[in-house]
N, C-alpha and C positions, 0 to 999 in steps of 0.2 A: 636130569630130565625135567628137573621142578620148571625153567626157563621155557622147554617145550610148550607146555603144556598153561602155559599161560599162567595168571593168578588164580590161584587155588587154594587157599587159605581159609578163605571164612565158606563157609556152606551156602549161609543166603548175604545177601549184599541191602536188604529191605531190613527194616528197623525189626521184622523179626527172629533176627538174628542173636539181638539182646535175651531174645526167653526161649531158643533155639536145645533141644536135648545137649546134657553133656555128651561131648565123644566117649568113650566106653575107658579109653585109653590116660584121660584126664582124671578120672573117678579120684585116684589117690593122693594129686596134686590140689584137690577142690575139695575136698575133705582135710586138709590142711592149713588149707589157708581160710576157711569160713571156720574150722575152731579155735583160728588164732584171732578171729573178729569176736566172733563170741563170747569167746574165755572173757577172765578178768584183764588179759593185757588188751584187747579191744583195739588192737592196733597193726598195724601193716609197715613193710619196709615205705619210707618216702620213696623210694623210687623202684619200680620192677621193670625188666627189661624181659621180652618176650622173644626168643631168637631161634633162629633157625632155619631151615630151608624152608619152601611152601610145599602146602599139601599136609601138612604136619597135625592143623588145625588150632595153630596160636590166636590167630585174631578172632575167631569162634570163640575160645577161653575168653582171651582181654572182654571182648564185648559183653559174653556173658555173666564176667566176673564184676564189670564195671554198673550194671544194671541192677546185680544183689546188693552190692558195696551204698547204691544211692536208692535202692526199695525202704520204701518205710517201716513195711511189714518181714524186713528181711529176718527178724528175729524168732518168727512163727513160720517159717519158708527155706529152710538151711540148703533145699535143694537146689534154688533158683529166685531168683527175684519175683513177686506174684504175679504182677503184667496188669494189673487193674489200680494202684495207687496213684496217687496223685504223680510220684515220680516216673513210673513206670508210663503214665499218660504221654508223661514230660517228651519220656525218651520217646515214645512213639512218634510223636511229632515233630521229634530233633530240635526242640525247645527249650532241653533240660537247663535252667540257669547256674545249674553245678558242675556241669560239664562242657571243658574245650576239646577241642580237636584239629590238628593238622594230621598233614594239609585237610583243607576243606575235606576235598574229595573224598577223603576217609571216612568221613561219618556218616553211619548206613543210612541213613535215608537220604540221603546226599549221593552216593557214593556211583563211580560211574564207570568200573572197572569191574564188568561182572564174568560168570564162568564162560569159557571157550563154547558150551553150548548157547547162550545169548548171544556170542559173535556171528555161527553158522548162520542163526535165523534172521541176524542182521542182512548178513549176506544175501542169504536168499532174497531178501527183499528188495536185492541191486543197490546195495548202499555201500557197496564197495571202499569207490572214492572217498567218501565224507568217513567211511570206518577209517582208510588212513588217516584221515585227518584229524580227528578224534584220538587216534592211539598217540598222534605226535604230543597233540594235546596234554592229553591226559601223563605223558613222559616229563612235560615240561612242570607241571601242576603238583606233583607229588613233591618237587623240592620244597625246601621249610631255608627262609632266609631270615636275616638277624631283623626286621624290623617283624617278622611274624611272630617271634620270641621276646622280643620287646612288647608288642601286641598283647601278651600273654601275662606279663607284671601288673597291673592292676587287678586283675583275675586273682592269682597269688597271693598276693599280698595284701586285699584288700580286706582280710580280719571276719568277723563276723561267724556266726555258729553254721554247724553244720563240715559235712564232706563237701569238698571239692576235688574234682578229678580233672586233669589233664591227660589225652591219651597223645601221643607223634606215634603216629604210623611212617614207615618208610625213616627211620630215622637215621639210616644210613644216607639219606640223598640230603641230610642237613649241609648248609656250607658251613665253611670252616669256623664262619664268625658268628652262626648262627649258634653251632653246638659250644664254642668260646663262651656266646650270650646264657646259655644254658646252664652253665656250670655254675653261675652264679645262683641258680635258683637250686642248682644240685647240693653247693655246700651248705647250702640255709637253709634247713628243712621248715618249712611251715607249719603249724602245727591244723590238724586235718586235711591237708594238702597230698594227695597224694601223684605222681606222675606215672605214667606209663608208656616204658617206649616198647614199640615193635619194630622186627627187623629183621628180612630175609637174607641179607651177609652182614653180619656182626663184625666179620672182619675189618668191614671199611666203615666202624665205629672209630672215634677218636680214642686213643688206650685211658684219656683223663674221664671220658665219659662213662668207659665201659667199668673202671675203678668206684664208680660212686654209685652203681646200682648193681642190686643186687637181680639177676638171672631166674628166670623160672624153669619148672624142669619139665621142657614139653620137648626133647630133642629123639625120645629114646622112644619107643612103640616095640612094644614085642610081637613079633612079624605072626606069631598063629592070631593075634587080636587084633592085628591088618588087617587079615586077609577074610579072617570072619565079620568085620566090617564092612569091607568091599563086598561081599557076598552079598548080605543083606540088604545093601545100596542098592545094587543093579540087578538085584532079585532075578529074576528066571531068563529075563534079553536083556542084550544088550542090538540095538539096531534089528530087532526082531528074529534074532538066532541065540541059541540056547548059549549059554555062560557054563564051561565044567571047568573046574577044579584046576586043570594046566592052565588057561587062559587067565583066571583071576590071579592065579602064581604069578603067570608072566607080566600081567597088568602092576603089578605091586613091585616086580622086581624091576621094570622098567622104569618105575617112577621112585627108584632108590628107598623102599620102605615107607613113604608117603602114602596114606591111604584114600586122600581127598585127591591129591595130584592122579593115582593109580583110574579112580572114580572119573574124573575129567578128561581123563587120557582117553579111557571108554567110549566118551561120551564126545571127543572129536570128530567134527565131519572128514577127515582126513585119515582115521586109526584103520576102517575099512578097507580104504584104500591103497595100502602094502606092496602088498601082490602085483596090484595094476602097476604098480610106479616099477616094479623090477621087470613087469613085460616092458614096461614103456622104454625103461631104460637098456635094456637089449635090444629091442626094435631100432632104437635109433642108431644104437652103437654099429649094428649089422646092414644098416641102410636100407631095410626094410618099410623105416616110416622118415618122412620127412621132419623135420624140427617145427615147420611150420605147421603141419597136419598133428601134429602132439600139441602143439601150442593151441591152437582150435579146441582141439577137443579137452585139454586138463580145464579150459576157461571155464567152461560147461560144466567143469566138477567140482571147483575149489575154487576160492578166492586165492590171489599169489600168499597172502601170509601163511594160509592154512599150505599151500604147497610148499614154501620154505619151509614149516617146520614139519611139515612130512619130510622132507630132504634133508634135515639136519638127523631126525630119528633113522634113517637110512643109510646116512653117510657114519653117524656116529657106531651105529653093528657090522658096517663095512667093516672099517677100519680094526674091527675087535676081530672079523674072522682073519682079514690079512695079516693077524699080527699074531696068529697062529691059537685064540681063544675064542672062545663057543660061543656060537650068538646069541642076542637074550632073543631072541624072535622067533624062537623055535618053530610055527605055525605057515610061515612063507618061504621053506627051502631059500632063505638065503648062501649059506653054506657051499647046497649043490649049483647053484649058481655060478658061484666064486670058483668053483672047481676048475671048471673051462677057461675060466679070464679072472685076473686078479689086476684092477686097474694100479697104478703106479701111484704111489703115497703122495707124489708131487701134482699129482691131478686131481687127486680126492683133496689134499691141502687147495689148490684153485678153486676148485669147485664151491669147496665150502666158504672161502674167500667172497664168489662171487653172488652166495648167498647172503652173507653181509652186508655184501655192498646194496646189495637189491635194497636189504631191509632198509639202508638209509636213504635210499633213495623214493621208495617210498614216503619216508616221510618229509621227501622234498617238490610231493607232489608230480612223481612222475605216472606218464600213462604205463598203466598196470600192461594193458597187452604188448605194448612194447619190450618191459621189465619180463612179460614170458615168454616172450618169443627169444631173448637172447638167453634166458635162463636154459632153454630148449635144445640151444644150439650150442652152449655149454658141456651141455649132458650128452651131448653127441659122443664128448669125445674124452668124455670121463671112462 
C-alpha cells in the first residue's frame, strides 16, 4: 500500500524535521546508537543503510540522527540535537558545510516531494497540469549518477577534523556505475566520514553494496504501538468525523503496519471517497450513468492521480474478495457488492493495465479530461 499512498516517510519535509520528536517506535534503536557515540568507542559504522518499506519512519530517524551526530552540544542533549548551535543553525538553513546530500531534492529544506495532503491542496488550487509535470520531474531528479558520486570525493577525502556526513536518499535509483563509483568510497572508510544510505526496495540495491553496510533496525513496529500512534496523530477527526478504533485498525492494516503510510492514507482527498467510486462503478456497469456524466462529475472531485490510486486501493480488495479472502475495507460493503457480480480476473487485470498506462501518460503531458473520460469508459465494463 506504501506506493498508494504516496511518500510517507519523513513527517515534515522543512528543515524541521532535523529536531522533529523521536517516533515512539525508534526509542530503543536511538538509545543505541547515541551510547555507542558516547561511550569511549565514539564511533559509528562508516556506513548505515536505512531500509524498508515507507511509512515506517526511516528518513524521520536518518535526519534526526544526522543532526545529533553534527550538534555541538550533542554531549549535553542525548535526546536530540539542541536546534540553537552553530550547527544546528547550519542545518536550518541547509548550509551545513559537513553535510552532502543526494539527490539534491532530498535535503529538507530543499525537498520537494511532500505528504499526499500538500498534493490535494495543490490541486485545489487547479495546478493539476503543472502537478504532472512536477511528479515526472521530481521521478527523473531522484536518480544519483556516476559523476554525482564523483562530485562527492573531494568532500570525502578532503582530511581535516571534524564529522562529515553523506546521506543518498533513494539509493536504489543509483545507476549501475554510479553505486560501482560508490563502492570505492565503501571499501575505504575515511576516518570521521560517515555515509548514509536510505531505501524504500533494498532489493534493487546492488548485493556489493548491500555487503559493505551495515542495516538499521527500523523494519519491525509492534502493531499495538502502530496503532496507538495513529490515534494520537489524527486525534478525534479525521475529515471532520469521529476516528473509532475499527477505522484506525483498518487504516494501519491497509498500509501493511506503516504507521505514517496508515496517517497519510487518512489524510487522502480520495480515502472518503470509497463508497462513491463502488456506486459509480455499478451505475456505469448497469447503464444507469453515462461514462461521460461520471467523467464530469469524478473531475469535480479528484485530480486523475488521486482517482488512480483510489482505483488501484479498489481493485487491489476486489481481487482479495474474488479470490475467496476478506476484505480489508470492512466499512464499504464491498463484499456485498461482489455477491451479485464478480467481475472476471481478466478485466480487473485490463483495468488495472489501463491504470498504468494512464499514469504514464500522464507524465507525457496528456490532457487529464481526456485520460478520464476513457478511464470511465473502461470501468464500464470492468
Amino acid at each position: 500500500m506504501s506506493n498508494i499512498t504516496g511518500n510517507t516517510d519523513a513527517i515534515d519535509t522543512s528543515d524541521k524535521i532535523y529536531f522533529a520528536p523521536l517516533l515512539p517506535w525508534q526509542q530503543d534503536l536511538w538509545s543505541q546508537l547515541t551510547k555507542r557515540v558516547s561511550t569511549a568507542q565514539k564511533s559509528l559504522p562508516h556506513a548505515l543503510l536505512a531500509a524498508g518499506m515507507q511509512g515506517m519512519g526511516k528518513r524521520a530517524f536518518v535526519w534526526r540522527l544526522v543532526a545529533w551526530l553534527l550538534c555541538r552540544e550533542r554531549d549535553s542533549h542525548p535526546a536530540g540535537a539542541c536546534g540553537s548551535c552553530e550547527s544546528c543553525q547550519w542545518l536550518r538553513s541547509g548550509t551545513h558545510p559537513s553535510l552532502q546530500v543526494l539527490p539534491l531534492v532530498s535535503m529538507p529544506t530543499n525537498a520537494d516531494h511532500g505528504t499526499d495532503k500538500d498534493k490535494s491542496n495543490s490541486a485545489a488550487k487547479n495546478k493539476k497540469a503543472s502537478n504532472s509535470n512536477k511528479n515526472a520531474t521530481n521521478s527523473a531528479s531522484l536518480k544519483t549518477k556516476i559523476d554525482d558520486i564523483r562530485a562527492l570525493q573531494p568532500f570525502i577525502y578532503q582530511g581535516g577534523q571534524g564529522m562529515r556526513i553523506c546521506v543518498l536518499d533513494h539509493a536504489e535509483k543509483m545507476t549501475v556505475a554510479a553505486a560501482n563509483a560508490l563502492l570505492k568510497t565503501l571499501e575505504e572508510p575515511q576516518a570521521q566520514v560517515h555515509l548514509f544510505l536510505i531505501s524504500d526496495t533494498p532489493a534493487q540495491l546492488l548485493p556489493t553494496i548491500k555487503s559493505r553496510v551495515q542495516q538499521l533496525a527500523l523494519q519491525t513496529i509492534e502493531p499495538a504501538i502502530g496503532i496507538d500512534y495513529v490515534t494520537q496523530v489524527l486525534g478525534s477527526t479525521v475529515n471532520r468525523e469521529a476516528v473509532g478504533t475499527a477505522e484506525i485498525e483498518q487504516l494501519v492494516q491497509l498500509a501493511n503496519g506503516a504507521p505514517l503510510a496508515a496517517i497519510a492514507l487518512a489524510q487522502t482527498p480520495w480515502y472518503s471517497k470509497r463508497a462513491l467510486w463502488l456506486t459509480t462503478w455499478q451505475a456505469l456497469r448497469s447503464g444507469k450513468r453515462s461514462s461521460v456524466a461520471a467523467s464530469d462529475y469524478w473531475q469535480n472531485q479528484l485530480d486523475l492521480t488521486a482517482f488512480i490510486q483510489l482505483s488501484e486501493m479498489m481493485l487491489l480488495d476486489m481481487r482479495r474478495v474474488c479470490l475467496g479472502l476478506g476484505e480489508l475495507q470492512k466499512d464499504i460493503n464491498l463484499s456485498v457488492v461482489l455477491r451479485d457480480y464478480q467481475p472476471a480476473d481478466s478485466a480487473v487485470a485490463a483495468f488495472a493495465d489501463s491504470l498504468q498506462q494512464t499514469k504514464i501518460a500522464l507524465q507525457q503531458n496528456v490532457q487529464e479530461k481526456f485520460a478520464y473520460d476513457r478511464l470511465m469508459q473502461e470501468l464500464a465494463y470492468l
